[in-house]
C-alpha positions in Angstrom: 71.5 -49.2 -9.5 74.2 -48.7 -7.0 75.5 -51.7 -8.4 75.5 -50.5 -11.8 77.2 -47.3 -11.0 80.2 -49.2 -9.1 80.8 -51.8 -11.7 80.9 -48.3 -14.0 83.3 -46.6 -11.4 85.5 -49.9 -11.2 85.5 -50.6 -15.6 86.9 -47.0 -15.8 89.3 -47.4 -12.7 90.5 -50.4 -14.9 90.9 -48.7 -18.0 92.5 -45.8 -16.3 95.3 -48.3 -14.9 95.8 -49.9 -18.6 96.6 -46.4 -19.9 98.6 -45.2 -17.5 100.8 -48.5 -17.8 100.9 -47.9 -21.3 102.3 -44.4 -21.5 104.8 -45.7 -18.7 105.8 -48.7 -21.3 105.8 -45.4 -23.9 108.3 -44.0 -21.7 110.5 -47.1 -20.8 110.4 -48.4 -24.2 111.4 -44.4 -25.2 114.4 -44.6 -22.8 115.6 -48.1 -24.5 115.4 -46.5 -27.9 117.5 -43.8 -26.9 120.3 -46.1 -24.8 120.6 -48.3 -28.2 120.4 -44.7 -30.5 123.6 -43.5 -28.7 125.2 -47.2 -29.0 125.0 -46.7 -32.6 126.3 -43.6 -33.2 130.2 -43.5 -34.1 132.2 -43.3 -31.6 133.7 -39.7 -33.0 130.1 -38.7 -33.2 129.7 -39.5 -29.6 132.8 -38.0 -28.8 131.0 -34.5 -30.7 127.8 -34.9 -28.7 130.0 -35.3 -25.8 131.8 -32.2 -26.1 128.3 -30.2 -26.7 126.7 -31.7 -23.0 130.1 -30.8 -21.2 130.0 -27.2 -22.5 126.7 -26.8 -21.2 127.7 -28.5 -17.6 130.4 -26.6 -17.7 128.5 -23.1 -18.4 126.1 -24.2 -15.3 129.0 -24.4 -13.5 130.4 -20.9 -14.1 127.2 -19.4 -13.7 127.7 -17.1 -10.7 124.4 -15.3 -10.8 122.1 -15.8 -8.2 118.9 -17.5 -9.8 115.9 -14.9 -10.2 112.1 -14.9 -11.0 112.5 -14.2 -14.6 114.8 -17.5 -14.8 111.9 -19.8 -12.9 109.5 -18.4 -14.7 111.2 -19.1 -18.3 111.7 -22.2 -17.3 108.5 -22.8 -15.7 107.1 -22.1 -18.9 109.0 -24.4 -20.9 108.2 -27.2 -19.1 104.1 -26.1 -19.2 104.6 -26.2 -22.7 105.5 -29.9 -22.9 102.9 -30.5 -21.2 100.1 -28.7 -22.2 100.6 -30.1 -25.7 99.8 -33.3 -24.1 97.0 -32.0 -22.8 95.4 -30.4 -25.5 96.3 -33.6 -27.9 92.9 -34.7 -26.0 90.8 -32.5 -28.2 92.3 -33.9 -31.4 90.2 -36.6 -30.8 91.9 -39.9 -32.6 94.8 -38.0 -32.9 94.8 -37.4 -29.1 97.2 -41.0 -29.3 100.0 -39.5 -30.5 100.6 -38.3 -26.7 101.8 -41.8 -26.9 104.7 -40.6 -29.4 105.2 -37.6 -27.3 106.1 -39.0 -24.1 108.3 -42.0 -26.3 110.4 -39.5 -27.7 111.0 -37.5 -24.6 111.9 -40.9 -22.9 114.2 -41.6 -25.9 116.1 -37.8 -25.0 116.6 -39.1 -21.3 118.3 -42.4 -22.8 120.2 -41.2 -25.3 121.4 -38.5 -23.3 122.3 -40.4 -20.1 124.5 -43.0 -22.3 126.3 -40.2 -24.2 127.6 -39.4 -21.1 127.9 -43.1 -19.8 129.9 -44.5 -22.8 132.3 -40.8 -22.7 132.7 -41.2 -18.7 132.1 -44.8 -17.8 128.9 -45.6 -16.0 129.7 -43.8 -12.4 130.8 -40.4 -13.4 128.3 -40.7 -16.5 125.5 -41.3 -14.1 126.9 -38.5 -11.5 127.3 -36.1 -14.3 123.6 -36.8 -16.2 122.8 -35.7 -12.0 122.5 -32.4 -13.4 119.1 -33.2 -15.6 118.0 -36.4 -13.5 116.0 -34.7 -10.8 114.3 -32.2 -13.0 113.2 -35.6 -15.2 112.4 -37.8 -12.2 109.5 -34.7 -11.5 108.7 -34.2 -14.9 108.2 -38.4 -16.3 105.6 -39.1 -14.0 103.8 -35.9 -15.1 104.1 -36.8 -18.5 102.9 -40.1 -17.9 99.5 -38.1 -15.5 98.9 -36.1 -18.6 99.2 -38.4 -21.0 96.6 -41.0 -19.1 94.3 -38.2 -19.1 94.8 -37.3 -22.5 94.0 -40.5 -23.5 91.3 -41.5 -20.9 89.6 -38.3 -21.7 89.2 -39.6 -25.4 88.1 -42.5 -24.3 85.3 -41.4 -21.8 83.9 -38.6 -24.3 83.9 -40.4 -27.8 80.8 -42.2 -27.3 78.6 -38.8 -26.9 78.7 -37.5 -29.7 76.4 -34.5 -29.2 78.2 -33.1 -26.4 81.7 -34.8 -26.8 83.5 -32.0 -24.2 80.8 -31.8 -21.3 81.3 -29.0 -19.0 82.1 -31.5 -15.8 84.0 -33.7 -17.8 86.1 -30.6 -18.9 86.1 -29.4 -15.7 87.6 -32.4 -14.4 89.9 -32.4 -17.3 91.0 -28.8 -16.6 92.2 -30.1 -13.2 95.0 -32.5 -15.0 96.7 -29.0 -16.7 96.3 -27.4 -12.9 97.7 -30.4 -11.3 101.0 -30.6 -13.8 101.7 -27.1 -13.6 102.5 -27.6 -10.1 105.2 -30.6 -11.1 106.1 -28.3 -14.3 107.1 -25.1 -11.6 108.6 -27.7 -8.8 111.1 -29.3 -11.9 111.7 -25.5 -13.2 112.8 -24.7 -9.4 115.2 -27.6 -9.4 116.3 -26.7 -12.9 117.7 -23.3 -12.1 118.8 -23.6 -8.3 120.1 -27.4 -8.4 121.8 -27.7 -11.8 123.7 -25.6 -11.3 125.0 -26.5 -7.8 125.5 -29.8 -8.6 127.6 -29.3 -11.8 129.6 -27.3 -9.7 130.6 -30.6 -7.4 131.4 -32.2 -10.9 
């Protein structure tokens, strides 16, 4: 029996690791399509886009405020949003994969964005400008990727009861994932509204 149970534990270890590969090949593959996107836009049309991102630098940079809750918090909740559609993709059952989509397209902003700036700047003062945005995404694409694996994984470890398809412990333990990303969805909000706009001041 003990056996049996860590064969179990180590199958769904395994399929644990494929999913969470895949949504990161989601996201890379998400980040390509939005690099080759901006490459085939006109070059007037990246010129426009362009112009739109250094406005909002540029209002970051004027923003002489000092950051409060109610800015945290509103962005806080935007990035919960994100996720928690992830999350509750899960209970869509088959169309729980679309997470898949989700965290493509999001990788596919972070491309396109980042060579907007790269082909308007050159690759240095692209990549120090798309600094602004970088260390919110660097907290919130792993999450995506967490949430996403769970999402997924979750479909995959409840589809074969079909009498109690959302067990209380297995939505316990699913209830954790939301817990657990809203900690990276309030850490990226933090960066958001104190860092952004200190470093598009240094721009």
């Amino acid at each position: 029996m003990p056996r049996l149970l860590r064969l179990r534990r180590d199958s769904a270890f395994s399929r644990h690791g494929v999913i969470t590969l895949s949504a990161a090949i989601c996201l890379a593959a998400g980040i390509t399509i939005g690099v080759f996107v901006a490459l085939g836009r006109g070059e007037a049309e990246r010129a426009a886009l362009f112009t739109e991102l250094a406005a909002h630098v540029t209002g970051l940079a004027a923003f002489s405020q000092t950051p409060n809750f109610m800015d945290v918090l509103q962005s806080f909740v935007g990035n919960l949003l994100f996720l928690a559609v992830v999350w509750v993709l899960a209970f869509a059952r088959i169309a729980g994969f679309l997470s898949f989509i989700v965290i493509m397209l999001q990788g596919a902003s972070y491309g396109f964005t980042t060579m907007v700036l790269i082909a308007a700047l050159g690759a240095r003062n692209g990549l120090l400008t798309a600094m602004v945005y970088i260390p919110q995404a660097l907290i919130m694409a792993p999450a995506l990727i967490y949430v996403c694996a769970s999402s997924v994984g979750y479909i995959c470890l409840t589809r074969s009861d079909r009498s109690s398809p959302y067990g209380y412990t297995g939505l316990r333990r699913y209830a954790r994932v939301l817990a657990v990303s809203s900690l990276f969805a309030l850490f990226a909000a933090i960066l958001d509204v104190y860092l952004s706009p200190i470093m598009a001041r240094f721009l």
